[in-house]
C-alpha positions in Angstrom: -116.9 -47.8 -32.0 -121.2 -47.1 -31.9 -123.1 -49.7 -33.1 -124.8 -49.3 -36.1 -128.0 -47.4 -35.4 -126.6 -46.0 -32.0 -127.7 -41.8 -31.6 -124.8 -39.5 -32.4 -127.6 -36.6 -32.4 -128.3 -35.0 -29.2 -131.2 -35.9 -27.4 -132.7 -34.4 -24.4 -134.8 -35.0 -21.3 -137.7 -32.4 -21.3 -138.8 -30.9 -18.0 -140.7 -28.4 -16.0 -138.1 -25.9 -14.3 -138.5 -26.5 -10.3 -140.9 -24.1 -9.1 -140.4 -22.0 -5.7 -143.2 -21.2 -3.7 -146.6 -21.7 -4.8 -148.8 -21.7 -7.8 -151.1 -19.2 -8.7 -153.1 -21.0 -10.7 -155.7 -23.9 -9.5 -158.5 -26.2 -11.3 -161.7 -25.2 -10.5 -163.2 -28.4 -11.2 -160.6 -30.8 -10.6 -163.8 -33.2 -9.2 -164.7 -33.6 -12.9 -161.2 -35.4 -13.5 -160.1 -39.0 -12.4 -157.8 -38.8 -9.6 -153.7 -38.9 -11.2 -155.1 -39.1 -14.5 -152.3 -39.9 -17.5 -154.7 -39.5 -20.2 -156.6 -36.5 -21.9 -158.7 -38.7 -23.8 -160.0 -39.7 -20.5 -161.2 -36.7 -19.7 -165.2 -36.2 -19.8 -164.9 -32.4 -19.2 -162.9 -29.1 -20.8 -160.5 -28.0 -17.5 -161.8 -24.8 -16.0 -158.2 -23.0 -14.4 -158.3 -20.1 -12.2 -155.0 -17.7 -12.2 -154.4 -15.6 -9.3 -151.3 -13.9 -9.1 -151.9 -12.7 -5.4 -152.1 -16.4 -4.6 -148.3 -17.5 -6.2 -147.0 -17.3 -9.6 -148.7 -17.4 -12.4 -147.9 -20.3 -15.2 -145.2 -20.0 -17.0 -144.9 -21.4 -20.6 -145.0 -25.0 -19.6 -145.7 -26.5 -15.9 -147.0 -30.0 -14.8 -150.2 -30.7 -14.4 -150.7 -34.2 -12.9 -149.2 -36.5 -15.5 -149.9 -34.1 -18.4 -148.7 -30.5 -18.9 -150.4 -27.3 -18.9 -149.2 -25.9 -21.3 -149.1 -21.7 -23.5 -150.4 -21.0 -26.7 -147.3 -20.2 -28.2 -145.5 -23.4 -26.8 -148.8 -25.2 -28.6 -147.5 -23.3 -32.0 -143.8 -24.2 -31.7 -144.8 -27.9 -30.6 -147.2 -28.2 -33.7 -144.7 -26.6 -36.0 -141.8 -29.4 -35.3 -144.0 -32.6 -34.4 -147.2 -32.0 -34.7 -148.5 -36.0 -34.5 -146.5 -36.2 -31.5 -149.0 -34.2 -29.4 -152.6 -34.2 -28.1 -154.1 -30.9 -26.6 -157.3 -29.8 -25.0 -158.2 -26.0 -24.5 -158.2 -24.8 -21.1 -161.1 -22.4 -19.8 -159.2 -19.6 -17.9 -160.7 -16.9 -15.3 -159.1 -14.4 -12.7 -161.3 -14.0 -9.1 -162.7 -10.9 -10.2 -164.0 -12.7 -13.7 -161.8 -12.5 -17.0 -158.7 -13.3 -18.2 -157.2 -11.3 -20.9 -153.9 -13.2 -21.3 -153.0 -16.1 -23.4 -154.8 -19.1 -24.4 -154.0 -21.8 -22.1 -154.0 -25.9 -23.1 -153.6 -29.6 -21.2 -150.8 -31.4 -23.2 -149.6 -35.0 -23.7 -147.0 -36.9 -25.9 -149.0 -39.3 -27.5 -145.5 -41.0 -29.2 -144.3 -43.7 -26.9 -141.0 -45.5 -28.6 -139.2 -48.4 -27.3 -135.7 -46.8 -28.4 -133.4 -47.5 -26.0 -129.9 -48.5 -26.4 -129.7 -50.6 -23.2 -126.4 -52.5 -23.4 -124.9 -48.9 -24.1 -126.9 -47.0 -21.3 -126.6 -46.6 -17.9 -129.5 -46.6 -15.9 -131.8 -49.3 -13.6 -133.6 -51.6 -15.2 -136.0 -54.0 -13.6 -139.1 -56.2 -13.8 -142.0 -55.3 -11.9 -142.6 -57.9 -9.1 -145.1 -56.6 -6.7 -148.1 -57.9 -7.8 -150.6 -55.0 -6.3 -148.7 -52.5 -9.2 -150.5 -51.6 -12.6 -147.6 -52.9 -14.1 -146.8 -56.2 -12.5 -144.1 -58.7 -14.6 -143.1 -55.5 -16.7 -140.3 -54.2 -17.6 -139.5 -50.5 -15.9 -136.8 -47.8 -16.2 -135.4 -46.0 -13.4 -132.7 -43.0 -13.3 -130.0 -43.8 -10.2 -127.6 -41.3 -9.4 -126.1 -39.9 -12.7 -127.6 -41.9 -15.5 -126.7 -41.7 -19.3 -129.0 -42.6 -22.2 -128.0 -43.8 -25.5 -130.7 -44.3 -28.2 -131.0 -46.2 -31.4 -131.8 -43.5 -33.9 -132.9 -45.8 -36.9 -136.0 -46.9 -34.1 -136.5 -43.1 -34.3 -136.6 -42.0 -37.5 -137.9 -38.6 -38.1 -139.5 -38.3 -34.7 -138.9 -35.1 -32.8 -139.9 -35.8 -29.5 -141.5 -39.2 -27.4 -142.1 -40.7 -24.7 -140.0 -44.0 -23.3 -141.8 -46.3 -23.5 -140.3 -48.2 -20.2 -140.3 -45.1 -18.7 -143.6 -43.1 -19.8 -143.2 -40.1 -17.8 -139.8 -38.8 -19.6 -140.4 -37.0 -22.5 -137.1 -37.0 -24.7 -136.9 -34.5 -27.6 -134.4 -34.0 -30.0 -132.1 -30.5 -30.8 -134.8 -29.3 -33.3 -137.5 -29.3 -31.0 -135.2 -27.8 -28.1 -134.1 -25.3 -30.7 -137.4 -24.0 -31.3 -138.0 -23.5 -28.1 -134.9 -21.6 -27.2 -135.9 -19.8 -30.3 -139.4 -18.6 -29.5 -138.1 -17.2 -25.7 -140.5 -19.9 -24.2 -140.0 -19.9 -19.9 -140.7 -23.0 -17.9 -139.0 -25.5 -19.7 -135.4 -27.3 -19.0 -133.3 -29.5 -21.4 -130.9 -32.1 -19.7 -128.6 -33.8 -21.7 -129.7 -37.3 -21.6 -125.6 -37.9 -21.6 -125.6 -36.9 -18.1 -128.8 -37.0 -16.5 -128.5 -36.7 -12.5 
């Protein structure tokens, strides 16, 4: 039997689909940003893209960018129309080489939510304490995925929340089957759903 509390919805990890080959699509003035910045309210400066097709491929609906995404305008309507507290968002400027883009509206992304939800007696995954002392995030406790790992969360820590971040583990970004839903729905390209049941 679940404990009390213990998700019987399905849950997902959100990702980027693995891209072949190279991007067509650079920041033009990446020296305005701190190097592997995590944050876009540490950014001093709107990101300034350039897409060039002849390059690689261009971006799909959602791709990493650093530790944020890069993400469409219509992904930015379908993540705003399930969660929209979940997400911060600046406004990319976009050009071609020969001068103007006439395609979509392009935007940096992050999941603000960070939730401590995890069912960790019930999961199966590495857990540890941080114990070099030269990391950011020495004496603290850190996920790690090993093999095949499976995720069980409590859902009355989530609540009504559509999509976060773990907050042991800040770069995986679980959503729920509403959000995953809406974006099978809206046709949107780039992203991929794992079941958080069987994560390899």
């Amino acid at each position: 039997m679940k404990r009390a509390g213990a998700s019987r919805s399905k849950f997902y990890e959100i990702t980027p689909y693995r891209r072949g080959g190279l991007p067509g699509f650079t920041l033009e003035n990446k020296d305005a940003f701190p190097s592997g910045f995590d944050c876009l309210s540490d950014l001093d400066d709107l990101p300034r893209f350039v897409f060039d097709k002849a390059r690689g491929t261009l971006p799909r609906d959602l791709e990493r960018w650093s530790a944020v995404w890069l993400i469409s305008d219509r992904t930015k309507v379908v993540f705003e129309s399930v969660d929209a507290k979940a997400f911060s968002f600046v406004p990319c400027a976009v050009r071609t080489p020969k001068g103007v883009w006439d395609g979509p509206q392009y935007w940096l992304c992050q999941v603000l939510r960070i939730l401590d939800a995890l069912d960790e007696s019930r999961s199966r995954l590495r857990i540890g304490i941080r114990d070099d002392p030269r990391h950011p995030g020495f004496g603290q406790k850190y996920y790690e995925f090993v093999g095949e790992a499976e995720l069980v969360f409590r859902e009355d820590l989530i609540g009504d929340a559509h999509v976060f971040r773990m907050a042991h583990f800040q770069s995986c970004v679980i959503c729920d089957q509403e959000m995953k839903s809406a974006c099978k729905s809206a046709g949107l390209r780039g992203l991929l759903f794992d079941d958080v049941r069987n994560l390899r």
